[in-house]
PQR file with spaces between the fields and no chain letter, atoms N, CA, C, O and H, PARSE charges and radii, in Angstrom:
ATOM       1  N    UNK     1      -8.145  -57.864  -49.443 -0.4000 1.5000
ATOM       2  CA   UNK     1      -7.539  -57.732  -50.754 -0.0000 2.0000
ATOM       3  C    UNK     1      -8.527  -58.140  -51.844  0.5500 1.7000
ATOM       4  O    UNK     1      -8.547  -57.414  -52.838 -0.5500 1.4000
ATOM       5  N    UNK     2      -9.437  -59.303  -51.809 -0.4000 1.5000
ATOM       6  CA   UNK     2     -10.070  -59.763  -52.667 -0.0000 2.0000
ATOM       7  C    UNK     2     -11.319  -58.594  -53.203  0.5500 1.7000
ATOM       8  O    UNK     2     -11.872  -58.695  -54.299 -0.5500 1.4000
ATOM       9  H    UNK     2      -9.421  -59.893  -51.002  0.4000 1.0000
ATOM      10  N    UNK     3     -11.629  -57.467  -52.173 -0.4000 1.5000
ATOM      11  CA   UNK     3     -12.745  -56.848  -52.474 -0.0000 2.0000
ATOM      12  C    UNK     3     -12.006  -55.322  -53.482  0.5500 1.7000
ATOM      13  O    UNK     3     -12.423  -54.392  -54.173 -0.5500 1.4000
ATOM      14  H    UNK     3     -11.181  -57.385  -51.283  0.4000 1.0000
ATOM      15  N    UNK     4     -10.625  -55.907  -52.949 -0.4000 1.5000
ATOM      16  CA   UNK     4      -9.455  -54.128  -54.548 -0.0000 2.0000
ATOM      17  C    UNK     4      -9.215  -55.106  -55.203  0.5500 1.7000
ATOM      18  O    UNK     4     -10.322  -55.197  -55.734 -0.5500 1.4000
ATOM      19  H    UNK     4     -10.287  -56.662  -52.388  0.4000 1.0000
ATOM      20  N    UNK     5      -8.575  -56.049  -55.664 -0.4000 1.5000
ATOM      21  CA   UNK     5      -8.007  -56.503  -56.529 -0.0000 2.0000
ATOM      22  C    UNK     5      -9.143  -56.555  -57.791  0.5500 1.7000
ATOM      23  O    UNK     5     -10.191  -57.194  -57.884 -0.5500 1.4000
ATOM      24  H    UNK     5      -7.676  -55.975  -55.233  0.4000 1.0000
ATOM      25  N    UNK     6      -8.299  -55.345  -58.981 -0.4000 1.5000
ATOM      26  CA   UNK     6      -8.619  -55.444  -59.822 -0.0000 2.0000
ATOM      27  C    UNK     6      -7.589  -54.574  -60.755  0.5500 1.7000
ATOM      28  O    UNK     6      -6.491  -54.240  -60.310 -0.5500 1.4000
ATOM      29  H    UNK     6      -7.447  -54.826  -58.906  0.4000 1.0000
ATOM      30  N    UNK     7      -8.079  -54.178  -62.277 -0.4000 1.5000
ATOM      31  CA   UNK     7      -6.789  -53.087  -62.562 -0.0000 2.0000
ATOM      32  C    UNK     7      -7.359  -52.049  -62.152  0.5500 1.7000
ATOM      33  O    UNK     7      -6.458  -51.248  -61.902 -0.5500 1.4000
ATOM      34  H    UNK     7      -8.971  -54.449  -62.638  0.4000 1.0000
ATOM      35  N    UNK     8      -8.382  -51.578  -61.927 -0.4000 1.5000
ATOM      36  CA   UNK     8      -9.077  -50.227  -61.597 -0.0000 2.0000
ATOM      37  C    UNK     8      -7.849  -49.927  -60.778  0.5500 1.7000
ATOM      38  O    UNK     8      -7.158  -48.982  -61.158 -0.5500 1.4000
ATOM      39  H    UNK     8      -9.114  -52.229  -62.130  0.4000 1.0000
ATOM      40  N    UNK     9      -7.448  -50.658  -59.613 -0.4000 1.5000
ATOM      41  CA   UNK     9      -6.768  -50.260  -58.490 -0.0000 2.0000
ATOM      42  C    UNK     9      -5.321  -50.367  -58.474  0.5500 1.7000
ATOM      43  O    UNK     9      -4.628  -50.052  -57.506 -0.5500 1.4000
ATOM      44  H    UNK     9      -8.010  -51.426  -59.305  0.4000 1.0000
ATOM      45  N    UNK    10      -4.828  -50.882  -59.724 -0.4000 1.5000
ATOM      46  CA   UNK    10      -3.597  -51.484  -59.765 -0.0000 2.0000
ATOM      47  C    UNK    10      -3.119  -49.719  -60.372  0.5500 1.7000
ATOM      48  O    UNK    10      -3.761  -48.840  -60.947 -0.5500 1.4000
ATOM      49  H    UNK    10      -5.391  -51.137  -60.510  0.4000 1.0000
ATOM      50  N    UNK    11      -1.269  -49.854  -59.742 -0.4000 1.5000
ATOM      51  CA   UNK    11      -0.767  -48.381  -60.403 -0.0000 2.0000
ATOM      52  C    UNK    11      -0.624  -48.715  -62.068  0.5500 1.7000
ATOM      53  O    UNK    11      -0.978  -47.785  -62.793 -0.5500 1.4000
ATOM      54  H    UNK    11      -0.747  -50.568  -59.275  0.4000 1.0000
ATOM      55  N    UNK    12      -0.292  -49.561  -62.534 -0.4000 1.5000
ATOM      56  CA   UNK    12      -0.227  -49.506  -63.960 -0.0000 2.0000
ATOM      57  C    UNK    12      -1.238  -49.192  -65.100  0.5500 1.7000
ATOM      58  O    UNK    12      -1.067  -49.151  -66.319 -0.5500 1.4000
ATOM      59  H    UNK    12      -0.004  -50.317  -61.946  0.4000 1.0000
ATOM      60  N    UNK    13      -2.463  -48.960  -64.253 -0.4000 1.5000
ATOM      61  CA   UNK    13      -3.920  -48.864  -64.400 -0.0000 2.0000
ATOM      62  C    UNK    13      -3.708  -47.621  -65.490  0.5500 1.7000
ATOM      63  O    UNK    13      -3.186  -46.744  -64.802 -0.5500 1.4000
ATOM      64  H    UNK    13      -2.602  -48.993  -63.263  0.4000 1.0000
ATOM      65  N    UNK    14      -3.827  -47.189  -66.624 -0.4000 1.5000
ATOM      66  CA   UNK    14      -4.127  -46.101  -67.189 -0.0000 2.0000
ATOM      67  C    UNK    14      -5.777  -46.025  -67.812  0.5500 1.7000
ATOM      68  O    UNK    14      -6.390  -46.973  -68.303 -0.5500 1.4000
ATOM      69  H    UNK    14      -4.251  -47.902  -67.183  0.4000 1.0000
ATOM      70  N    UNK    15      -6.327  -44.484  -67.616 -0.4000 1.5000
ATOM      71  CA   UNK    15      -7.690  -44.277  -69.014 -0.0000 2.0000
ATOM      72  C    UNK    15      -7.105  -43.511  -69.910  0.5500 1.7000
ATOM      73  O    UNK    15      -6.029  -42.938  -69.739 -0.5500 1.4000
ATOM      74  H    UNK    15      -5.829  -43.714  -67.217  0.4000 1.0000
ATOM      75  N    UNK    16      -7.741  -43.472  -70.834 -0.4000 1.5000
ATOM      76  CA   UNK    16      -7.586  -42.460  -71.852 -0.0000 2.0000
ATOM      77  C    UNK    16      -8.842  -42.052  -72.422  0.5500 1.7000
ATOM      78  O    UNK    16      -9.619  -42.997  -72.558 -0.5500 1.4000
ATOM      79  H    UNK    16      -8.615  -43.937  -70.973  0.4000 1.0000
ATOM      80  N    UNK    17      -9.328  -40.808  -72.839 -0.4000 1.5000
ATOM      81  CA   UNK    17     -10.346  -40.594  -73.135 -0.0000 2.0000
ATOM      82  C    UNK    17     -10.111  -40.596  -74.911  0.5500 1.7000
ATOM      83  O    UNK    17      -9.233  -40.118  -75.629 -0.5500 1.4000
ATOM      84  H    UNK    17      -8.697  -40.041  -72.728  0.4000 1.0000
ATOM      85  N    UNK    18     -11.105  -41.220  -75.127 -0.4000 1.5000
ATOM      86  CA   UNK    18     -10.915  -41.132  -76.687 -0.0000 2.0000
ATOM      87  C    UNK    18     -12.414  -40.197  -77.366  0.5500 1.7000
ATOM      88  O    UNK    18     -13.348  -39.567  -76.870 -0.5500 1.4000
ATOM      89  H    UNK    18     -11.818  -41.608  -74.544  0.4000 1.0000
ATOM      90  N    UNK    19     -11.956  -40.565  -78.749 -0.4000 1.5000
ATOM      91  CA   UNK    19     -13.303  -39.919  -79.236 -0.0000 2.0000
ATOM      92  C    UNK    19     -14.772  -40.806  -79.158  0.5500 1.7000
ATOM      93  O    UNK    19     -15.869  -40.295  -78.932 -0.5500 1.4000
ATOM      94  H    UNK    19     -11.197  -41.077  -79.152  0.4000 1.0000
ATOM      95  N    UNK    20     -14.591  -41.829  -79.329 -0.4000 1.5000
ATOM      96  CA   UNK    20     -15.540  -42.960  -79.305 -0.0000 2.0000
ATOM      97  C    UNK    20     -15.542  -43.831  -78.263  0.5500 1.7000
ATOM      98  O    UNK    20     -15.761  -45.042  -78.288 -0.5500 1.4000
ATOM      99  H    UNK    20     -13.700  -42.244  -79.512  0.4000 1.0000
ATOM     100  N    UNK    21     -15.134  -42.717  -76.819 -0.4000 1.5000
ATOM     101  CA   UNK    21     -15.395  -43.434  -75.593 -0.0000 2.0000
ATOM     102  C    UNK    21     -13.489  -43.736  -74.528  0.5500 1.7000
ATOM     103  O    UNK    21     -12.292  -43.543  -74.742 -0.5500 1.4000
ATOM     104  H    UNK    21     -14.957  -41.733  -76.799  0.4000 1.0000
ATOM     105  N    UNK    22     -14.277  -44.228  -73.547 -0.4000 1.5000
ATOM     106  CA   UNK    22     -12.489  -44.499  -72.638 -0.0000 2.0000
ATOM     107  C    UNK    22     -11.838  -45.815  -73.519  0.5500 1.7000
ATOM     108  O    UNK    22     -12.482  -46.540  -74.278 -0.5500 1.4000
ATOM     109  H    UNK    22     -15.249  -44.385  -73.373  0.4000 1.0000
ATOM     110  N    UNK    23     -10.655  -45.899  -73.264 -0.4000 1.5000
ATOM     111  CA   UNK    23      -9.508  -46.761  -73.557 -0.0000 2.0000
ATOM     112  C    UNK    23      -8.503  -46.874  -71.908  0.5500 1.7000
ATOM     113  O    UNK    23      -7.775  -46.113  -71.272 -0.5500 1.4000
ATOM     114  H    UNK    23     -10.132  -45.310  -72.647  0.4000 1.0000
ATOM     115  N    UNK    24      -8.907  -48.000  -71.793 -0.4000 1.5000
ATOM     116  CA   UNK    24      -8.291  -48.893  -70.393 -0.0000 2.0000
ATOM     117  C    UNK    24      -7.066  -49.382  -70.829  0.5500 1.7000
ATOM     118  O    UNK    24      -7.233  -49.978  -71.893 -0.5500 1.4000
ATOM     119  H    UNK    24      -9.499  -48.619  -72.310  0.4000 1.0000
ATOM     120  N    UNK    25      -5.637  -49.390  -70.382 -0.4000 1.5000
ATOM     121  CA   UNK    25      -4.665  -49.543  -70.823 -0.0000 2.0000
ATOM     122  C    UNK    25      -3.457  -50.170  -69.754  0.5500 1.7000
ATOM     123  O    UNK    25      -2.892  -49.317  -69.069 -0.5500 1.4000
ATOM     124  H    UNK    25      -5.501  -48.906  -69.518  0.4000 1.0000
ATOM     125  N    UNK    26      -3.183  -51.087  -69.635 -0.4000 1.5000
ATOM     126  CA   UNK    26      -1.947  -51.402  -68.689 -0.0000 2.0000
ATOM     127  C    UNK    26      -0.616  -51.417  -68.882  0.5500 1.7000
ATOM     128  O    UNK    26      -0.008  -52.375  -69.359 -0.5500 1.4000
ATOM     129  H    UNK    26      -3.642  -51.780  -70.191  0.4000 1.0000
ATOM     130  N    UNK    27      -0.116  -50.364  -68.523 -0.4000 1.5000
ATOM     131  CA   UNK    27       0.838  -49.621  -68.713 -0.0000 2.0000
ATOM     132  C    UNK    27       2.515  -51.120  -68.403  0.5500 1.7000
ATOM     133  O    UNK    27       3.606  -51.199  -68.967 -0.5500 1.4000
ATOM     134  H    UNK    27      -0.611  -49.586  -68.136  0.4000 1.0000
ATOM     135  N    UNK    28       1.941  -51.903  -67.402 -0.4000 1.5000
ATOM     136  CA   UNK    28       2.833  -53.127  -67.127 -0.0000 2.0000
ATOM     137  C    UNK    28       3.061  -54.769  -68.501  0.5500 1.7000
ATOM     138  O    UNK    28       4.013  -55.489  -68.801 -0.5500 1.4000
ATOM     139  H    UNK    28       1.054  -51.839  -66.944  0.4000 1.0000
ATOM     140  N    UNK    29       1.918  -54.701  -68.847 -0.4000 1.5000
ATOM     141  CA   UNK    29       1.615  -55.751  -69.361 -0.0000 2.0000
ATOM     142  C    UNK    29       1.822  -55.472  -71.078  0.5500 1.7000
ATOM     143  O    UNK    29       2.372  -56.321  -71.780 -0.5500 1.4000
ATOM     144  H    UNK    29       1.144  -54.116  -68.603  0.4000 1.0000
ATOM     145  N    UNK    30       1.328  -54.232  -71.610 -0.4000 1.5000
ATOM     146  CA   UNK    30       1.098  -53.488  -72.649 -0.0000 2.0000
ATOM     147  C    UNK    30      -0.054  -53.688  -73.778  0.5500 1.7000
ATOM     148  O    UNK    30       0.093  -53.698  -75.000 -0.5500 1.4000
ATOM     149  H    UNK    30       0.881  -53.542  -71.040  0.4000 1.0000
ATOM     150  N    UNK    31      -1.354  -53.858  -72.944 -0.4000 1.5000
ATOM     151  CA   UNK    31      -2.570  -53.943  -73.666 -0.0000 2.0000
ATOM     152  C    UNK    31      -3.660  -53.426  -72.955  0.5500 1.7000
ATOM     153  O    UNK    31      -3.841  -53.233  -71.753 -0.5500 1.4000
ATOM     154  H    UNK    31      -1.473  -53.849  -71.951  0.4000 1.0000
ATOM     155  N    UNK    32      -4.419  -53.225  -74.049 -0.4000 1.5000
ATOM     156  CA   UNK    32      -5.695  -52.765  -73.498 -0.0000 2.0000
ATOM     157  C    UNK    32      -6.786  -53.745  -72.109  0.5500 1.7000
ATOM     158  O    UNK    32      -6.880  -54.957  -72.303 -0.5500 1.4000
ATOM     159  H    UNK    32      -4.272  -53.382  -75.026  0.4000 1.0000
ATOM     160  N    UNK    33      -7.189  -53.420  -71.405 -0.4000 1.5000
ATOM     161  CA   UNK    33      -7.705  -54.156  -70.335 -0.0000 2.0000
ATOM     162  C    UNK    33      -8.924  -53.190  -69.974  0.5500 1.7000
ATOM     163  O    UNK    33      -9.072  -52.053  -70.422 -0.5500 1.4000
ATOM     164  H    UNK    33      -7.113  -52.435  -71.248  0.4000 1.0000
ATOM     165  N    UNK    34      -9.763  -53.846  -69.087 -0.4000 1.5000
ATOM     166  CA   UNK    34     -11.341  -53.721  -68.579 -0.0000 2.0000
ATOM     167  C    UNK    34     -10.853  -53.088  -67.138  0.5500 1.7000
ATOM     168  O    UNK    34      -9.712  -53.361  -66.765 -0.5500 1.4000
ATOM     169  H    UNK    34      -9.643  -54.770  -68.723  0.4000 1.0000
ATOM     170  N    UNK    35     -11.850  -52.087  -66.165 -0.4000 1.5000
ATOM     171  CA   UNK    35     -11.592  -51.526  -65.076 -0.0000 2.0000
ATOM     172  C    UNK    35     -11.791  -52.658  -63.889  0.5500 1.7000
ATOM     173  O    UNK    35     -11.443  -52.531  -62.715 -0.5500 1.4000
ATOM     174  H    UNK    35     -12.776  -51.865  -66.468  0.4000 1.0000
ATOM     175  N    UNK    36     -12.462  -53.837  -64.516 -0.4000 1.5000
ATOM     176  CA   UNK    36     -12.829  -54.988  -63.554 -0.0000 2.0000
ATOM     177  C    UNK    36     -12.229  -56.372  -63.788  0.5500 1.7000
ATOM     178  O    UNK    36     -12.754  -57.332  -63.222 -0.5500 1.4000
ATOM     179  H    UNK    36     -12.745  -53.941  -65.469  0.4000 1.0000
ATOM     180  N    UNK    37     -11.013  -56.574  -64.696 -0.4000 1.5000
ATOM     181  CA   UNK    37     -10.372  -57.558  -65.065 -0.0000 2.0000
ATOM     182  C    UNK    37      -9.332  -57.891  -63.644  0.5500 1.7000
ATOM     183  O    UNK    37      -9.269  -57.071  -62.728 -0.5500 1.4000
ATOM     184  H    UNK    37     -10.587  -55.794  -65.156  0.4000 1.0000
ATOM     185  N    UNK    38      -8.512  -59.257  -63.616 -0.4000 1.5000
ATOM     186  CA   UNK    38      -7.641  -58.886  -62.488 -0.0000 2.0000
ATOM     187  C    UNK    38      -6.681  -59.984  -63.271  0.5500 1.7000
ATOM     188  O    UNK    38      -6.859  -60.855  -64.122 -0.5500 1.4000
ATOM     189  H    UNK    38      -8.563  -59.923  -64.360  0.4000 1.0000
ATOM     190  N    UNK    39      -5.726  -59.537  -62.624 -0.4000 1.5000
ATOM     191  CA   UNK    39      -4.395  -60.554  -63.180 -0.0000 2.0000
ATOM     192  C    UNK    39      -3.234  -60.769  -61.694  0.5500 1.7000
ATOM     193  O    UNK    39      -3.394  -60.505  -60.502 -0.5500 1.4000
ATOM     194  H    UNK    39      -5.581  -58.829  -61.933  0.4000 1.0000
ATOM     195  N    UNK    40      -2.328  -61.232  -62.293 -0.4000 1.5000
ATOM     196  CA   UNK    40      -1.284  -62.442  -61.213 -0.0000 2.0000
ATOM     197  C    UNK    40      -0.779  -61.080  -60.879  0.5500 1.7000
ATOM     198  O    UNK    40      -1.013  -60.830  -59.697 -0.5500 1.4000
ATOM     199  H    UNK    40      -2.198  -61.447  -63.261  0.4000 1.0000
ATOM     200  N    UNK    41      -0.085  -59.977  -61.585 -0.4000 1.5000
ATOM     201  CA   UNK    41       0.739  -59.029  -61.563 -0.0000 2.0000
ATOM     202  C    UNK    41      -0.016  -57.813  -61.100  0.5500 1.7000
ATOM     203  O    UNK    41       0.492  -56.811  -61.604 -0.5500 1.4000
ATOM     204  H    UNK    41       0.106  -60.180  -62.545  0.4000 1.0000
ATOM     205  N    UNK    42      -1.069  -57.522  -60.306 -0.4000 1.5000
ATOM     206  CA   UNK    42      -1.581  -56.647  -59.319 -0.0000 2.0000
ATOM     207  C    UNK    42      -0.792  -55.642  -58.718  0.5500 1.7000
ATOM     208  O    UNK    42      -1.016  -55.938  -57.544 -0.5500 1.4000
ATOM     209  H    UNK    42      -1.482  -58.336  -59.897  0.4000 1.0000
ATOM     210  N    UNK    43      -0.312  -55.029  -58.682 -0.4000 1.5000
ATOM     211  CA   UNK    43       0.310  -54.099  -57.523 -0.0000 2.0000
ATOM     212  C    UNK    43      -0.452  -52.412  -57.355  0.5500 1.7000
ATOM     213  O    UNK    43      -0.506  -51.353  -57.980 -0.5500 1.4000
ATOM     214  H    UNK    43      -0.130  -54.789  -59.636  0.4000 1.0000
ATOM     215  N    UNK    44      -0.887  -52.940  -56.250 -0.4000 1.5000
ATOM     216  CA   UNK    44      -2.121  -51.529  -55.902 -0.0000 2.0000
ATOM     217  C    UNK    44      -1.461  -50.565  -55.586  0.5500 1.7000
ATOM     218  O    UNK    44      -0.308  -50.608  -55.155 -0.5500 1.4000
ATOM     219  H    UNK    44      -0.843  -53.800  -55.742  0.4000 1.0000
ATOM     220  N    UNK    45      -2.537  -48.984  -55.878 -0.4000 1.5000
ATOM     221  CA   UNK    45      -1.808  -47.598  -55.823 -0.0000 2.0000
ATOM     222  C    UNK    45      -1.612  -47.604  -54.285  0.5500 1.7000
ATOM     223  O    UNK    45      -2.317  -48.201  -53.471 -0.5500 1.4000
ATOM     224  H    UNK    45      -3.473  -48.949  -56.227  0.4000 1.0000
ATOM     225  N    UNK    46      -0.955  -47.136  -54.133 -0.4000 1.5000
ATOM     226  CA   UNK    46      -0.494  -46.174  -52.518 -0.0000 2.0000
ATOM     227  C    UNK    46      -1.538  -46.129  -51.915  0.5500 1.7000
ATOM     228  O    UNK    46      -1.753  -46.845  -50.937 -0.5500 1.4000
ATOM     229  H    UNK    46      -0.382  -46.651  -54.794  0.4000 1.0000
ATOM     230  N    UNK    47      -2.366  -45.295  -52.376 -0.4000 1.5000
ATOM     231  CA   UNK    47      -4.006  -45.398  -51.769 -0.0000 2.0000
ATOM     232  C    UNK    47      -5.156  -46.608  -51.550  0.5500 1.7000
ATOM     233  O    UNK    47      -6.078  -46.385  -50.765 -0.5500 1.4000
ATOM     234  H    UNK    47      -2.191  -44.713  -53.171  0.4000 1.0000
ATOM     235  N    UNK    48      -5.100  -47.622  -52.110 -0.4000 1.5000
ATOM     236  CA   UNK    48      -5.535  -48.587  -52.099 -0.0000 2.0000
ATOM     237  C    UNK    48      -5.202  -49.400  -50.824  0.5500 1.7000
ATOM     238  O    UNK    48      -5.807  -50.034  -49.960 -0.5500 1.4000
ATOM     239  H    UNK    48      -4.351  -47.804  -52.748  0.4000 1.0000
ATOM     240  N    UNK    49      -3.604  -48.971  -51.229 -0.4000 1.5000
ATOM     241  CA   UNK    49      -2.982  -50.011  -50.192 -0.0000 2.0000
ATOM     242  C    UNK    49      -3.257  -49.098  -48.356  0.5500 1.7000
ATOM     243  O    UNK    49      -3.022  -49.867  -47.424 -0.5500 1.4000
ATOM     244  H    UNK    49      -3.112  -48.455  -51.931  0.4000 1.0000
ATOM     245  N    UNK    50      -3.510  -48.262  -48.111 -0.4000 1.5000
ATOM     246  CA   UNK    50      -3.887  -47.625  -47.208 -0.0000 2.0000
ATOM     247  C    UNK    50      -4.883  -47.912  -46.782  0.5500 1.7000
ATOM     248  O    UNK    50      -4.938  -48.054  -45.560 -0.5500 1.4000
ATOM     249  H    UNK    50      -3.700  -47.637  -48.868  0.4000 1.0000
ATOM     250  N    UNK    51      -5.953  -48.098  -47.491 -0.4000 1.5000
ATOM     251  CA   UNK    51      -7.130  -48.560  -47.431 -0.0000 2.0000
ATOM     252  C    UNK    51      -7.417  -49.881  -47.290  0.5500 1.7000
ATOM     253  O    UNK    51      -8.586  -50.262  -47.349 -0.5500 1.4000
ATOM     254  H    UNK    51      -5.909  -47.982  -48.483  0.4000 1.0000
ATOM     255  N    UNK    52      -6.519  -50.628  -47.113 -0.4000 1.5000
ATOM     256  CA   UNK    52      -6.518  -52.050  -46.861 -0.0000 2.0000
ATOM     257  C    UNK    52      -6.197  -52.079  -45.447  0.5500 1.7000
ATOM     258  O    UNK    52      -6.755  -52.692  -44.537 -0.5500 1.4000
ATOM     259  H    UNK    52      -5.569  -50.318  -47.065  0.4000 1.0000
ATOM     260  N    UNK    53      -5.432  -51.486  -45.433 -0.4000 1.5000
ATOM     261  CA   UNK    53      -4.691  -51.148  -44.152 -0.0000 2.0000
ATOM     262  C    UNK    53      -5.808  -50.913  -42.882  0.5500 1.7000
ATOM     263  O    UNK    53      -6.159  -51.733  -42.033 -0.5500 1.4000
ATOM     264  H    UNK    53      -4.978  -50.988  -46.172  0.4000 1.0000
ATOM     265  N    UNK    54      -6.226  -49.543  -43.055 -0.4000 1.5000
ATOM     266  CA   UNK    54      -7.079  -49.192  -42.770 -0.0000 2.0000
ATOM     267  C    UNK    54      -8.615  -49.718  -42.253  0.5500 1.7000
ATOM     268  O    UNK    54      -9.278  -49.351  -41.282 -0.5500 1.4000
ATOM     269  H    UNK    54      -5.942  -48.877  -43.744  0.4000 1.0000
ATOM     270  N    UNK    55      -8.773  -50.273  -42.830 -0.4000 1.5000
ATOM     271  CA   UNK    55     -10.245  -51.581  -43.050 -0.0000 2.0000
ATOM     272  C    UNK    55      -9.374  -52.704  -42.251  0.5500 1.7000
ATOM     273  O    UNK    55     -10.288  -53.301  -41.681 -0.5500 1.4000
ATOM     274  H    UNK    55      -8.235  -50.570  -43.618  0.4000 1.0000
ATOM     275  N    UNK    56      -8.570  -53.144  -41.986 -0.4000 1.5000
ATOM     276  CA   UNK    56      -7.272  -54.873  -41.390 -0.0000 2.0000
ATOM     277  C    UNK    56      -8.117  -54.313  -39.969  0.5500 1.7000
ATOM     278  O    UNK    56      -8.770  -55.115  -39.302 -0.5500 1.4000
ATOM     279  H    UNK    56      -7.827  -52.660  -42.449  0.4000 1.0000
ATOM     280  N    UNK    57      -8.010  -52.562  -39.516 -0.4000 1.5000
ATOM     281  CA   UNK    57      -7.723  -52.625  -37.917 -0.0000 2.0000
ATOM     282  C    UNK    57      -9.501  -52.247  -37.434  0.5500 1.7000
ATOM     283  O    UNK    57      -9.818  -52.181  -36.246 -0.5500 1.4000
ATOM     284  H    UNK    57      -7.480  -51.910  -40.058  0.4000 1.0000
């Protein structure tokens, strides 16, 4: 877990492309955030979590 946990991986994770570059957005919390920040409230995409899975065996 320690090597996903971040928002990159979290589902609330949004980008947005702007004119003057991406906008990182957490759709849970309701602010802007970094692709490498991590917080208490984590909950990884479907895929992530497979991949944890996956890598355990």
């Amino acid at each position: 877990m320690k090597d996903f946990h971040c928002c990159a991986t979290c589902r609330h994770f949004q980008a947005e492309k702007k004119l003057d570059g991406m906008v990182y957005f957490c759709s849970r919390l309701g602010f802007e955030t970094k692709t490498n920040y991590k917080f208490n409230c984590w909950s990884p995409k479907e895929s992530i979590i497979e991949l944890m899975e996956k890598l355990k065996k």
